[in-house]
C-alpha distance (Angstrom), angle and dihedral (degrees) to the residues before:
residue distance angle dihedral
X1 . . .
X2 3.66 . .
X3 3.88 120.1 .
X4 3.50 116.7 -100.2
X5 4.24 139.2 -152.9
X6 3.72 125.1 -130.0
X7 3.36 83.4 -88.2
X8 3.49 101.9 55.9
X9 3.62 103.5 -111.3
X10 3.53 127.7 114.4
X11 3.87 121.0 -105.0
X12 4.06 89.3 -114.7
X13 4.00 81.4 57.1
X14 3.58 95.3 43.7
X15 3.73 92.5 49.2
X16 4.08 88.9 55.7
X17 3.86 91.7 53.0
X18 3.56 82.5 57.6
X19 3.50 97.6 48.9
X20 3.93 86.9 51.3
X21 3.71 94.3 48.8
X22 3.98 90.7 56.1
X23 3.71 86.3 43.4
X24 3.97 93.7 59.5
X25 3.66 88.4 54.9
X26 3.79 91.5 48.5
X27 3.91 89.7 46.9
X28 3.79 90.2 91.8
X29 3.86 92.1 58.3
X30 4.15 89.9 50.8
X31 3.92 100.7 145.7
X32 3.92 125.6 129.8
X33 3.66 97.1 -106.4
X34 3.95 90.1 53.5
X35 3.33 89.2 36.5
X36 4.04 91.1 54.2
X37 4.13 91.8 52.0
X38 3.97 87.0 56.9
X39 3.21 97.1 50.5
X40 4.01 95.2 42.9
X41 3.91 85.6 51.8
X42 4.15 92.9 45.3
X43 3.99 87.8 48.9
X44 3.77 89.3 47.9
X45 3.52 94.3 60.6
X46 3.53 99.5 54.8
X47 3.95 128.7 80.5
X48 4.06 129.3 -76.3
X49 4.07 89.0 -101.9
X50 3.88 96.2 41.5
X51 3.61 96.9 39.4
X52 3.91 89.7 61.8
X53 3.37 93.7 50.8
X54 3.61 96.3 44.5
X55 3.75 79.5 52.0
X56 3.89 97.1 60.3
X57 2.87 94.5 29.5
X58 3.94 91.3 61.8
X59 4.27 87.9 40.0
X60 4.28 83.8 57.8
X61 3.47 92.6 50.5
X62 3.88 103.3 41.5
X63 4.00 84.7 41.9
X64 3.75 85.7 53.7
X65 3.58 114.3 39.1
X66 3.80 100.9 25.3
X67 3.94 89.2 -179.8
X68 3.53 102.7 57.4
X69 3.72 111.8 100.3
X70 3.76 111.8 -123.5
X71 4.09 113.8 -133.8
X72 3.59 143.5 129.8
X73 3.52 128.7 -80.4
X74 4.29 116.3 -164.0
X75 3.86 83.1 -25.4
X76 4.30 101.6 -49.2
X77 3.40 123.7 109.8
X78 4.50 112.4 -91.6
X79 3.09 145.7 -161.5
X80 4.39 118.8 -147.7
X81 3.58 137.8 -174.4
X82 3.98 117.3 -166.3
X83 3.98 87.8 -13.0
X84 3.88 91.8 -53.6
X85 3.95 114.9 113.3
X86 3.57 111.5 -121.2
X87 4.02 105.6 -176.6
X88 3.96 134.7 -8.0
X89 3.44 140.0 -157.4
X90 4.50 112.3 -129.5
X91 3.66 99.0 -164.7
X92 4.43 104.1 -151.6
X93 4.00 87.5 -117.2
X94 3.96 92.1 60.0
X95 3.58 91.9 74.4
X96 3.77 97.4 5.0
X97 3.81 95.8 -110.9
X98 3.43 126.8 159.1
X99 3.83 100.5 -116.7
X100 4.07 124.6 26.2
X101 3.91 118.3 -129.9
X102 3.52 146.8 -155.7
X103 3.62 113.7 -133.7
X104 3.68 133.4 -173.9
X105 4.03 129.2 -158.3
X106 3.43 137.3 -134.3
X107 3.63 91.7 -86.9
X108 3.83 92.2 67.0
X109 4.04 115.8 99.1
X110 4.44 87.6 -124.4
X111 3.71 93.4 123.9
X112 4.14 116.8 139.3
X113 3.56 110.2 167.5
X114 3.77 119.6 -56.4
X115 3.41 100.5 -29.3
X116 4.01 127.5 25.2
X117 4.12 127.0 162.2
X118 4.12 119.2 -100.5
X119 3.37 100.8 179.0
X120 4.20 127.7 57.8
X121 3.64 126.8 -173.2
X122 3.58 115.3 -131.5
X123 4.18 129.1 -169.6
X124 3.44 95.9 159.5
X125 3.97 143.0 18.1
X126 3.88 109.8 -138.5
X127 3.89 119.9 158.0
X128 3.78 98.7 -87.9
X129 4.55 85.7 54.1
X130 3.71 92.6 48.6
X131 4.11 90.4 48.4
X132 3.93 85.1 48.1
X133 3.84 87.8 58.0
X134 3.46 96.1 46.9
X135 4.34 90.9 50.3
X136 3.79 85.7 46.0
X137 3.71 101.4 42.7
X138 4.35 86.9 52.9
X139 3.51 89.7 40.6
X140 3.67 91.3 56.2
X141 4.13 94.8 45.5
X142 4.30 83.3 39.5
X143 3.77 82.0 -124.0
């Protein structure tokens, strides 16, 4: 069973909501080149295998969307458009899951019908993954 705070969450969770709380203050200094440094200090702190696909994973979306502002988002690597985050990068150490993901919010164009996925596990990036990205990453944006 994991350890829990006071509060009930675990310290993993705890440590996001602290992440997010700095974040909120940084909001007001959201530009690409800020935006950048956060995200080269989020990937830093992750291991050799997720780093690297944190990494790509950052070059396929930057590649992609050019206008979406890179940031962080409780601590993972994001992607915004006017302030609103778009799609984010859960490396498997974060919450020490077995698989990292990239998840999308409710702001991202992925709806199909009533009920559509917004979340994808990921424990490797091969050629058909980093075309899935891409479609995703347009679909989101309608591009």
């Amino acid at each position: 069973m994991k350890k829990t705070s006071k509060v009930g969450l675990t310290k993993d969770e705890v440590s996001a909501m602290k992440d997010y709380l700095k974040e909120l203050n940084n909001d007001k200094k959201l530009d690409k080149k800020n935006g950048e440094k956060a995200i080269a200090a989020a990937l830093a702190k992750m291991n050799e295998t997720d780093r690297k696909m944190g990494e790509r994973i950052h070059e396929i979306i930057t590649s992609t969307a050019p206008t979406l502002i890179p940031r962080t988002w409780y601590g993972m690597p994001a992607y915004s458009k006017e302030d609103k985050v778009i799609c984010f990068f859960q490396n498997s150490g974060k919450f020490k899951t077995r698989y990292s993901t990239l998840g999308f919010s409710d702001k991202a164009d992925l709806d199909d019908g009533a009920m559509w996925p917004t979340v994808y596990a990921i424990t490797k990036l091969g050629i058909n993954e980093e075309a899935k990205i891409i479609s995703l990453v347009k679909k989101a944006l309608k591009q």
